[in-house]
N, C-alpha and C positions, 0 to 999 in steps of 0.2 A: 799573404797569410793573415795579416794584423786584420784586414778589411775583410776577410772571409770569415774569421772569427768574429769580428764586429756585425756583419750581416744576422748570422745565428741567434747572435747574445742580441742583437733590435731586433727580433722576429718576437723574441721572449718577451719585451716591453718592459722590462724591470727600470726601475727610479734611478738607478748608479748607472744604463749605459744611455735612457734619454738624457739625463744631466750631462754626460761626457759630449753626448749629438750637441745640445746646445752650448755647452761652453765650446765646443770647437769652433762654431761660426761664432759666435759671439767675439773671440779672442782673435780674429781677424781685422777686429780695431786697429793692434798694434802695428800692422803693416808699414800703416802711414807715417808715424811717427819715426820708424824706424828707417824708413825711405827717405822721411827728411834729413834724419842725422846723418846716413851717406852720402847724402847730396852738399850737404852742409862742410863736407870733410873733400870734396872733388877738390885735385890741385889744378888737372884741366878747365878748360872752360866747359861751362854743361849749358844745355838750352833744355828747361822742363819743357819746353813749348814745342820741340821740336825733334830731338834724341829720346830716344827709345829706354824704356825701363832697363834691358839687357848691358845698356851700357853701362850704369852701376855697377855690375858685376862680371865685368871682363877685370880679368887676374894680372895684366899685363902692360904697364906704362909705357904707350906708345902708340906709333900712328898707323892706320893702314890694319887695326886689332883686328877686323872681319872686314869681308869684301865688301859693304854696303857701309863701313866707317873709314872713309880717308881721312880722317880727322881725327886730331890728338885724344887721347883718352887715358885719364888716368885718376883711378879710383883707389884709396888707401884701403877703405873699410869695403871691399869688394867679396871679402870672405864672408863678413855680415851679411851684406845683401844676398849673395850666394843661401847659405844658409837659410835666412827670412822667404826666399822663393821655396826654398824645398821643404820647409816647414807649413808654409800657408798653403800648397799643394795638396798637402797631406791632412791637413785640420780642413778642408773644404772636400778632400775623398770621404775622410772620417765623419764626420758631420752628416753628409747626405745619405750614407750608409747607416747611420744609427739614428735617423730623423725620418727614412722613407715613408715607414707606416704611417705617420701623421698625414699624411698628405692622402692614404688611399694605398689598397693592396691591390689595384687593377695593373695590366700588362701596361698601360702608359707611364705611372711611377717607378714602375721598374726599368723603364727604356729611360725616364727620365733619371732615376738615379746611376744607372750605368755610364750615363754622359756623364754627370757630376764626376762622378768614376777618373773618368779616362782625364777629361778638364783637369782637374785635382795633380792627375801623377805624371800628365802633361807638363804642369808648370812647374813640378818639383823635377823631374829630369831637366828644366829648361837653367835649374839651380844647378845639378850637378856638372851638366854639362855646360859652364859660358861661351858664351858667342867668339869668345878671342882662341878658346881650347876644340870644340867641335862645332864649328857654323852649322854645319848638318845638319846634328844632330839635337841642337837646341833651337835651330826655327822650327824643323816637323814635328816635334812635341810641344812647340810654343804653338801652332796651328790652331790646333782644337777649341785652345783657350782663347780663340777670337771666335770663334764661330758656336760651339754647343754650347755655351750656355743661354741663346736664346729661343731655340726648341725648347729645350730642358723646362725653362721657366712659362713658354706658352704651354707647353703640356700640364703643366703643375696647378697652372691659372684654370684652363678649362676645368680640370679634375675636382678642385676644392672649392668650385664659384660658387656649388650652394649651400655648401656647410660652411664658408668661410669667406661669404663675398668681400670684404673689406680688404682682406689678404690676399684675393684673388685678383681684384683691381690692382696693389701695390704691386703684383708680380707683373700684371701686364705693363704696366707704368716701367717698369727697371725694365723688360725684356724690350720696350720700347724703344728705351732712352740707348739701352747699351747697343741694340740694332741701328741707331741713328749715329753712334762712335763709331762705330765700325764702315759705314757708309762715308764717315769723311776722314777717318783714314785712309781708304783706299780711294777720291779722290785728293789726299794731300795735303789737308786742311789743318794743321796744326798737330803734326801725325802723336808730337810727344804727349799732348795734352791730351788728345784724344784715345789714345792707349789705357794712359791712368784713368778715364773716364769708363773707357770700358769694361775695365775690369774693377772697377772703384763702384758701378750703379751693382754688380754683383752679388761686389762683397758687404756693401748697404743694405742689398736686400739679406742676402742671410744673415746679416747682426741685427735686423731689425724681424726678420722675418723667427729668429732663435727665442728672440723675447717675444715678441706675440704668442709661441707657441707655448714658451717654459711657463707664461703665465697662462693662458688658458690650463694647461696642462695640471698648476698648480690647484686652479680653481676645481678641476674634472675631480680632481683627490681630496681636496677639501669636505 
C-alpha cells in the first residue's frame, strides 16, 4: 500500500515526495557502516572474503545454522542486521518508485521500476526472514537481488543516453561491474567479497545516481 501510494503521489511530481525518492537512495550510505559495526561485534569467526552477508543475520549461536553453513556462527547484533536488510529493501523499493519519472515515462521505466520493486521487498523479506529461521524462504527472495538489477540499470542507461549521457554511461559502468560480481560468484571466486560487491556497485549507483538528479533537479526549479 505505502508503494502504491507512493507511485500516485511520483506521478504528481511535487518537491516533498522527489526529495523523499532521493533521500531514500541517498541514505543507503549507512548500510556500510552499519555492516561494519556487526561484523565488528561477531564472537564467531567471520571471513568478509568468503561468508555470505546473511550470515550476519542468522538469530542463532551455532553450527550447522542453514544447510549450506557447517560452520560456527554467531552473531550478537544480528537483530541489527536483520533490521538494516529490511529497511534498505524498502528505501531502494521507495526510492525507485518516487524517482521513476526522472528517468522517462515509456513502458521500459516501468518494467525497470517494477524490478527495483521486487529487488527492494526481496531483500527486506530476506531481513525478516534469516537463513538460520527459513532457508527457503530467504534465499528465493534473496534471488532477484542477484540478478534484476542488471536489466533494470541496462534499461535505464539506454532510456536517459540522450538526455542524460554522463548518467547513462555511469549506469552502464555499475550494471557492468555488478554483472562481473555475479559471474564470479557463481564460479567461486571470493563469493563473500563478491556478494558485497554486487550489491555495493548498486547501491553506489543510486547514492550517486540520487545526487546527480536532486541537483539537476534543483537547477530545473531554480
Amino acid at each position: 500500500m505505502l508503494l502504491l501510494a507512493a507511485f500516485f503521489i511520483a506521478k504528481r511530481g511535487s518537491r516533498t515526495s522527489d526529495t523523499a525518492g532521493f533521500m531514500s537512495w541517498i541514505l543507503l550510505i549507512f548500510y556500510f557502516p552499519v555492516e561494519w559495526i556487526v561484523t565488528s561485534r561477531m564472537i564467531s569467526a567471520y571471513s568478509f572474503m568468503n561468508q555470505p552477508m546473511s550470515d550476519l543475520g542468522v538469530e542463532r549461536c551455532m553450527s550447522h545454522a542453514y544447510s549450506l553453513a557447517p560452520y560456527h556462527i554467531c552473531s550478537p547484533l544480528s537483530g541489527l542486521m536483520n533490521i538494516t536488510f529490511i529497511v534498505t529493501g524498502i528505501l531502494i523499493a521507495l526510492g525507485a518508485v518516487l524517482l521513476h519519472r526522472f528517468f522517462g515515462e515509456g513502458i521500459g521505466v516501468r518494467i525497470a521500476t517494477g524490478m527495483w520493486v521486487v529487488y527492494g521487498l526481496g531483500y527486506s523479506i530476506s531481513g525478516i526472514f534469516p537463513a538460520d529461521v527459513n532457508f527457503s524462504v530467504h534465499t528465493i527472495f534473496s534471488l532477484p537481488g542477484m540478478v534484476l538489477q542488471i536489466p533494470a540499470m541496462l534499461i535505464i542507461a539506454k532510456t536517459i543516453r540522450d538526455k542524460m549521457p554522463g548518467f547513462s554511461v555511469w549506469t552502464y559502468i555499475c550494471a557492468a561491474l555488478s554483472a562481473l560480481s555475479l559471474v564470479l560468484i557463481v564460479i567461486g571466486f571470493a563469493p563473500g567479497l563478491m556478494q558485497r560487491l554486487l550489491y555495493g556497485f548498486v547501491w553506489l549507483w543510486m547514492i550517486v545516481g540520487a545526487i546527480i538528479l536532486w541537483r539537476t533537479d534543483i537547477t530545473r526549479r531554480a
